[in-house]
N, C-alpha and C positions, 0 to 999 in steps of 0.2 A: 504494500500500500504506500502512496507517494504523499508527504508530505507537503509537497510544493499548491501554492497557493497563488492565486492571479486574481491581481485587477485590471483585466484585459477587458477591452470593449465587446458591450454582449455581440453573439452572431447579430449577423443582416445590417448591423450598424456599421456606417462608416468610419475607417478608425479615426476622422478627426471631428466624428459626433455629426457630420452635417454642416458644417459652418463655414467649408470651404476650405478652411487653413490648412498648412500642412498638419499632416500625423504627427501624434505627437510621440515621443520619444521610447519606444522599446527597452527595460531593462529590468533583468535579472542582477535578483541582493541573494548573495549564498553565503550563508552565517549558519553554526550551529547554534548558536543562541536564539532560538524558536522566541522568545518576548521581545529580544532585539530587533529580529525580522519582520516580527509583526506590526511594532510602531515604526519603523524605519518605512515599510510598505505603504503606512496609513500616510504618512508625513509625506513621501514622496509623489503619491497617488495625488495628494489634493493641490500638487505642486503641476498636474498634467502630465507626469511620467506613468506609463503601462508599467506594471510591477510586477514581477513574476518571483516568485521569492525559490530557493531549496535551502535545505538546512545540512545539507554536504556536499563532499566536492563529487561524488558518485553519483544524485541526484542532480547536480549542475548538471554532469556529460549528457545523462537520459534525458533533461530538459530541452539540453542545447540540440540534440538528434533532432526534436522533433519543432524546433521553432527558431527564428530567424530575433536576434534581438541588435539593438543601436550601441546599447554599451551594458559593462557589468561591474560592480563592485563586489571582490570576494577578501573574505575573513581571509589572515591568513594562516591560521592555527586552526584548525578544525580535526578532530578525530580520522577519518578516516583516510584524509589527504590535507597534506597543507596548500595552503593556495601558491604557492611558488610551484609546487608539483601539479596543479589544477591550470595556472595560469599558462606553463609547458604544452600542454594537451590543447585546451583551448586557442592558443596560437595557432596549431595545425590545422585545428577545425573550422574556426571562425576568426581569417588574419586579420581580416576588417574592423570586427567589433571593440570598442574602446574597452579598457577593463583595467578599473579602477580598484587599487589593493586599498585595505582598512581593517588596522588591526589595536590589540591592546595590549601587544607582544613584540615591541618592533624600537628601532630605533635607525641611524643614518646605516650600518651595514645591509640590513633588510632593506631599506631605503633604495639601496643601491641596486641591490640583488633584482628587485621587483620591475626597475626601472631598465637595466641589462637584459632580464626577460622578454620586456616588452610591454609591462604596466605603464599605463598614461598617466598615472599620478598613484600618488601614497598619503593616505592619511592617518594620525592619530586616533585610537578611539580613547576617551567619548569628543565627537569632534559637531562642531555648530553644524545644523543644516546646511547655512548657508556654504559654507566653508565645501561640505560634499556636494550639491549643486553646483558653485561655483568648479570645481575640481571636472564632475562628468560637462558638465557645455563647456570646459574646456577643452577635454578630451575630444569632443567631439565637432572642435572646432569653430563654436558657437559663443556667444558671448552672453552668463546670464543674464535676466533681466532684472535688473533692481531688487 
């Protein structure tokens, strides 16, 4: 049984609701911290980002099999895979996809490591919203809004 949880736009709806604008933003939060992922999801959601959460880096891959996302932020300590080893895979699979490390385990080594990998940024956990927004539309080449 999968944990993974979405605030994706229901069927038959257009993913930018109707309103003409572009789509908005695709992304997957992979944390083991199932309370963490759950407010990070809600906070992000009411931000206009699709949020598709897993709560390991085994559930990321099966997620990432089956869906197309804009960027990701991954834990990088997690039980079953650290996101350095998660972040490896996913480079192969999706080179496109921005992905954003954040952890509460980490310092400028890990810093470096994430960023050699191919991570678009690194942040501190517990870190401002704004601070992780800012960070993904950077990755993605975007500039946030206010």
């Amino acid at each position: 049984m999968s944990d993974a949880h979405s605030t994706s736009v229901p069927p038959g709806s257009p993913p930018d609701g109707g309103l003409g604008g572009p789509a908005p933003v695709r992304l997957l939060l992979v944390d083991d911290e199932a309370g963490f992922i759950r407010v990070m999801q809600k906070r992000l959601a009411r931000r206009g980002y699709v949020v598709d959460t897993a709560g390991s880096g085994g559930e990321a891959l099966r997620t990432l099999r089956g869906a197309t996302y804009d960027a990701a932020v991954f834990d990088l300590k997690m039980d079953d895979m650290d996101g350095f080893e998660l972040l490896r895979v996913v480079r192969r699979m999706a080179p496109e996809m921005a992905v954003i490390m954040l952890t509460g385990h980490g310092g400028a080594e890990e810093a470096r490591e994430g960023m050699r990998l191919g991570a678009a940024g690194y942040l501190l956990k517990p870190c401002e919203m704004e601070d992780l927004v800012c960070a993904i539309e950077r990755a993605l080449g975007r500039e946030a809004a206010g």
